[in-house]
N, C-alpha and C positions, 0 to 999 in steps of 0.2 A: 472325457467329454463332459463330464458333472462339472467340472471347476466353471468351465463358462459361464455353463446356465447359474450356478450359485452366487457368483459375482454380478450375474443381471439382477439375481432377485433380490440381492445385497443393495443395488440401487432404487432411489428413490423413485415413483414414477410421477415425474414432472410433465408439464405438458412439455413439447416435441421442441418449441422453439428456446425453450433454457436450455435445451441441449445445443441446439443449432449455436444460440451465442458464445457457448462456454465453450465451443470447437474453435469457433472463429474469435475469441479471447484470446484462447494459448496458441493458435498461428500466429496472430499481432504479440505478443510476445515474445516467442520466438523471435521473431527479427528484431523485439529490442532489446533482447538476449545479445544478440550479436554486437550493437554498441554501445552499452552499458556501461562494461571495463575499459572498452580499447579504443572511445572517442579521446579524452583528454593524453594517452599517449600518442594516439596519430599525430593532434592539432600540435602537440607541442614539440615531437619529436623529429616529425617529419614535414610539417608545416611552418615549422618554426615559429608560433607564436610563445610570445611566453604564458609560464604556468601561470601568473595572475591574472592574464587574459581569459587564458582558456578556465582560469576558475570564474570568474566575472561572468563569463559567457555561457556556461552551465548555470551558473548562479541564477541569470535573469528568466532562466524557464520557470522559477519559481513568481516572476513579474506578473508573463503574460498567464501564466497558469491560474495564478490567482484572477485576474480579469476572465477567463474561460469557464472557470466555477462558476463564476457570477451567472454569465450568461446563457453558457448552457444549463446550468437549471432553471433558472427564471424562463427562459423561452421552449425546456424540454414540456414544461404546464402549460403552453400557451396554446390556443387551440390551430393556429396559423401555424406553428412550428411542430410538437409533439417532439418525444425521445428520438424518433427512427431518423428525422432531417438532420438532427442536432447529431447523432452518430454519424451518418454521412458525410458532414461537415467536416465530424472529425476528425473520421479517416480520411480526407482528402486533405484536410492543411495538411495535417501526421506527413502523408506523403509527400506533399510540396516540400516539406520541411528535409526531410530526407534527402531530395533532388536538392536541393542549397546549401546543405553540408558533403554531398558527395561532389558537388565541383567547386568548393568553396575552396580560396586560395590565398584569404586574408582577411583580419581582423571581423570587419564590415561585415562581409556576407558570414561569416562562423556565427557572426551575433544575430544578424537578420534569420538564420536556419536554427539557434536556438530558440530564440522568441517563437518562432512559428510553434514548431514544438511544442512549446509551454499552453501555448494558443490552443496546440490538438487534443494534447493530454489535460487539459484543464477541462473542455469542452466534454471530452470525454465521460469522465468517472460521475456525474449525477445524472447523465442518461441512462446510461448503462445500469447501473443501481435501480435506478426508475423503472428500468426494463422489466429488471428479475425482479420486482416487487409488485408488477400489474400482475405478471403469470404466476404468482405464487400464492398460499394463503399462508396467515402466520401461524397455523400449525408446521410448515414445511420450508418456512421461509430460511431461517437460520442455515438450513442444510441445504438449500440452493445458493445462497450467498459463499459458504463452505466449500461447494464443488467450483464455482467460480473462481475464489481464493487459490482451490488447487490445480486448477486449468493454469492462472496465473504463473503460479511455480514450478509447474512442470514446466509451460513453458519458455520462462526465464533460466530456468537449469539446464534445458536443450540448448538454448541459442547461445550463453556464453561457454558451454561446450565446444558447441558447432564454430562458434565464433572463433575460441583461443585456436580448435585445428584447421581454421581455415586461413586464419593467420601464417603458421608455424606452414604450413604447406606451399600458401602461394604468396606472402606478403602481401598482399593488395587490401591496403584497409579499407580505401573507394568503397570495394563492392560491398563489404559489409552496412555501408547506407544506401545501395543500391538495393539490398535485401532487404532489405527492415521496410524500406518503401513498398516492394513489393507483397511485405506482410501485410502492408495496411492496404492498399488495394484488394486485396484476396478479403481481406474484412470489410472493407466497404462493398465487396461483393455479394456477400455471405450477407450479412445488411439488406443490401438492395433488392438481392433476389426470394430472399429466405426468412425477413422478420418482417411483417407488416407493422403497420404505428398498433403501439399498445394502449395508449391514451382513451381512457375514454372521454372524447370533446363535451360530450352534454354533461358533465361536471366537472370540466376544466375551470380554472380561476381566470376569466378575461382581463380582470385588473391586477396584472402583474406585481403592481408596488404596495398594491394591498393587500398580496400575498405573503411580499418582503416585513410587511410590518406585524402581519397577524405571527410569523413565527418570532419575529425579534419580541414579540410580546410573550411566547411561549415561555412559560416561568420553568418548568421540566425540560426543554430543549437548552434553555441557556446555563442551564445545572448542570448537563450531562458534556455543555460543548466546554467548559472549566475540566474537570475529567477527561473526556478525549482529545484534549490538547496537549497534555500531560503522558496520554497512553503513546502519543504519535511523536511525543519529545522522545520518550524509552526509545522506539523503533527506530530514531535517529541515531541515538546515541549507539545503538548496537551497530549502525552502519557507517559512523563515524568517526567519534572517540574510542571505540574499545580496539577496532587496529592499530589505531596511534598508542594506545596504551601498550597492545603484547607487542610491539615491535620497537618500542622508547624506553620502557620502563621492566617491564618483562625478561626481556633479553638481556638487560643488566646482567643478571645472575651467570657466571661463564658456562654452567653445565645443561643450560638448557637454551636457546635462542629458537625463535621465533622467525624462520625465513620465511620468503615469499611463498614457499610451497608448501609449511607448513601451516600458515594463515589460510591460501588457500583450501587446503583440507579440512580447514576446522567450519570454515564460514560455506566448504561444501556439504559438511556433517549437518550444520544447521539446517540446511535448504533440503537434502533430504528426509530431514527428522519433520520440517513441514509440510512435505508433500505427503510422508507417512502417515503422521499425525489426524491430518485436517479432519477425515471423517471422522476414527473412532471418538478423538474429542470433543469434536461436537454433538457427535450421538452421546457420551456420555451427559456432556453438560444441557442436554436437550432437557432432561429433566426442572431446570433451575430455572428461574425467573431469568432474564437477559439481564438485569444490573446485577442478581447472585452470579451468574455466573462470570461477569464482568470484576466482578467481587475477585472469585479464583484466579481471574489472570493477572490481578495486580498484585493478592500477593506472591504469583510464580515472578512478576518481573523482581517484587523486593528479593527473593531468595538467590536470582539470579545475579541480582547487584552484588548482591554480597559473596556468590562465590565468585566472581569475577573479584571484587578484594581478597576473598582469598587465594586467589592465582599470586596475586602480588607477593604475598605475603610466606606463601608454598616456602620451603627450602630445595623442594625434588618432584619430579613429575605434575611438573606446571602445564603441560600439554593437556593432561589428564585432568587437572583441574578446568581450565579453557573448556574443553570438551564437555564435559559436567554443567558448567556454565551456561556455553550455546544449547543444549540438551533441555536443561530447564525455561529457557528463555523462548529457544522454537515453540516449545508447550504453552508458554506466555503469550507467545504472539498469533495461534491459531484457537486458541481460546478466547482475544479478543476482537478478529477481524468480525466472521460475521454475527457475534452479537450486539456488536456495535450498530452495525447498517441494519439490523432488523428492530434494534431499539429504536433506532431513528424514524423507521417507517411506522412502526407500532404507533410514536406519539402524532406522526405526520396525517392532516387531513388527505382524500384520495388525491383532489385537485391541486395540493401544494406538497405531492412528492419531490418533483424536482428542486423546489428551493428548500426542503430541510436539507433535501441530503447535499445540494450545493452547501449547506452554511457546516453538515459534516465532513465536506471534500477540504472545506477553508479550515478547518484543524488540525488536516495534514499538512497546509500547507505553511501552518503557524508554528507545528510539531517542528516542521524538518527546517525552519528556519531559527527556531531556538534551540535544538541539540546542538546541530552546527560548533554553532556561535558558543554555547558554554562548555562543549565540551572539549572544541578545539582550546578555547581557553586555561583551562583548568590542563590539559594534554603539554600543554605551553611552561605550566609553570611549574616548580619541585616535586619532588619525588611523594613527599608528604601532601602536596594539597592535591597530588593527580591521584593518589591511592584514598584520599579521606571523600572525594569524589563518588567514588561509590557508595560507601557507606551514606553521605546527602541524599544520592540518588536512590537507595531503599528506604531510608528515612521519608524523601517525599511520598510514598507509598500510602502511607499512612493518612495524606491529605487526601487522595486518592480516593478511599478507602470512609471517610468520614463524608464526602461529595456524594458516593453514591447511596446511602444511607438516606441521605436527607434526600435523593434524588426519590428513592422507592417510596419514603413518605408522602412525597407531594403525587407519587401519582396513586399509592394506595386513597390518598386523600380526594383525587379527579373520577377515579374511575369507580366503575363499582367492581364489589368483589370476584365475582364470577369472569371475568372480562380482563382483570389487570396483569394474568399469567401468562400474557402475552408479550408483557413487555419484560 
């Protein structure tokens, strides 16, 4: 009976309603747990479109997504809108979106139901942000953005769980965006009935565009968004090119290959080394400034590049090396989520949360369109330039590395001393 109560007291005590969203976070998760992996097999397999369609057509969530950032945070500050409409919103396209890939029968509407998508999940991620930064203060903020982080990944570890048995049981891919629909209604529930607007209006920003310009004029936000373009390429690249590397290049070797299910193993090893991870990490790095500790996770992602070359390079227990790999990398990537989102609020005025943290949603969406693209590239061409790839890739680290440097000076330079260990 002691273990419960000591796992309560182990938690943060947050006000009631971060808890209420980071419940209804990993339910909407969950269901996009379920089509995450096994949209582009249905659309192609079973639908028959081709695979450059169906990449096309995932590709453009990155379109409307990018337009959804825009918007939902410029309008999450807006005294007429606030975070709470702007999440409503977005769990309701989310779920239209869902209803048009689950009767979708050709090209057209596959594209019309990704768009939407992009549309929901764009609108999404700077309200939400916005949300867990009204109820927080920044002594505690890192470690709410942290628990969020791990609502996220539990959730996504359930749902393509649930998802691959629910497959293997009934074949019916349908229902799997039948589900994910009805995760976002259950969150636009949970929403509706359960989070009031966080916003406070009486110092809301009315002039939206002059919102938009006071942070593009922010000399410390446009430092930090060079930097986490770069953090959010890494996070690509691990979800990108490093499969196409242990299953192209890797499995070269005849004594060791890289199947389907050992890839899967390795990229499940990750996901729960981050669910593990989230808190004690961030409790440790609680201590460090948000760009020190921004500091450690870039050089876990250098160390990580490089044992990922040395998988390459292994003669024997290349799995072992892989594992090693993702192991340091997990560490890298839950050491950079939320001190990222609490750097961003640190330097954000109250009334223009929603547009810093939109112009940090549009990072990711610069991140996961330039991994893509160079890693698939480099994945493309010889043995020599896909293996020297890494080694670039901890090399760029170092830029990384010299960005946040000069980041910490210009705000030791802004703020006063007593006040800057926030950020």
């Amino acid at each position: 009976m002691k273990l419960p109560f000591r796992l309560l007291a182990w938690l943060p005590p947050f006000d009631r309603r971060v808890w209420i969203l980071m419940m209804g976070r990993l339910l909407s998760q969950v269901g996009t747990g379920f089509v995450l992996f096994y949209a582009a097999v249905f659309f192609v397999e079973q639908v028959g479109l081709s695979p450059a369609a169906v990449g096309f057509g995932i590709g453009s969530q990155s379109i409307s997504g990018t337009v959804g950032r825009i918007v939902g945070g410029t309008l999450s500050d807006s005294p007429r809108w606030g975070r709470r409409k702007i999440l409503l919103l977005s769990a309701a396209i989310s779920a239209l979106a869902d209803v048009v890939l689950a009767v979708s029968h050709d090209f057209p509407t596959f594209l019309v139901g990704n768009l939407l998508m992009g549309l929901g999940i764009g609108l999404y991620w700077p309200a939400t942000e916005a949300v867990v930064a009204d109820l927080t203060q920044p002594h505690n903020r890192r470690e709410a953005y942290a628990l969020n982080r791990l609502a996220d990944s539990i959730g996504l570890g359930l749902g393509v769980v649930f998802g691959g048995w629910l497959i293997a049981a009934t074949g019916l891919f349908r229902l799997l965006f039948v589900i994910d629909g009805i995760s976002f209604t259950v969150f636009l529930a949970v929403i509706y009935f359960s989070v009031p607007e966080t916003l406070n209006r009486e110092h809301a920003e009315p002039h939206l565009l002059q919102g938009w310009v006071a942070a593009l004029r922010d000399r410390p936000l446009l430092i930090f968004t060079l930097a986490n373009i770069l953090f959010t390429t890494y996070l690509a690249l691990l979800n990108s090119a490093l499969p196409l590397y242990l299953t192209q290049f890797v499995s070269e070797t005849p004594a060791q290959t890289f199947s389907p299910t050992v890839l899967s193993a390795l990229f499940a090893w990750y996901i729960g080394l981050c669910v593990l991870g989230q808190m004690p990490v961030v409790r440790v790095l609680g201590r460090l400034a948000h760009s020190q500790a921004l500091m450690v996770a870039a050089s876990l992602w250098a160390v990580g590049f490089g044992l990922v070359w040395g998988t390459g390079q292994a003669t024997q227990g290349h799995a072992l090396w892989a594992g090693l790999a993702l192991a340091v990398m997990a560490v890298a990537t839950v050491s950079y989520n939320p001190s990222a989102s609490a750097l961003v609020i640190g330097l954000a005025p109250d009334a223009l949360r929603g547009v810093y943290l939109s112009i940090n949603s549009l990072c990711w969406a610069a991140g996961y369109f330039i991994g893509p693209t160079l890693g698939g590239w480099a994945m493309g061409q010889s043995r020599f330039v896909a293996d020297g790839f890494w080694l670039t890739a901890a090399a760029s680290v170092a830029g990384v590395m010299l960005i946040l440097l000069y980041l910490q000076r210009q705000i030791n330079q802004i703020y006063q001393s007593n006040h800057w260990r926030q950020f």
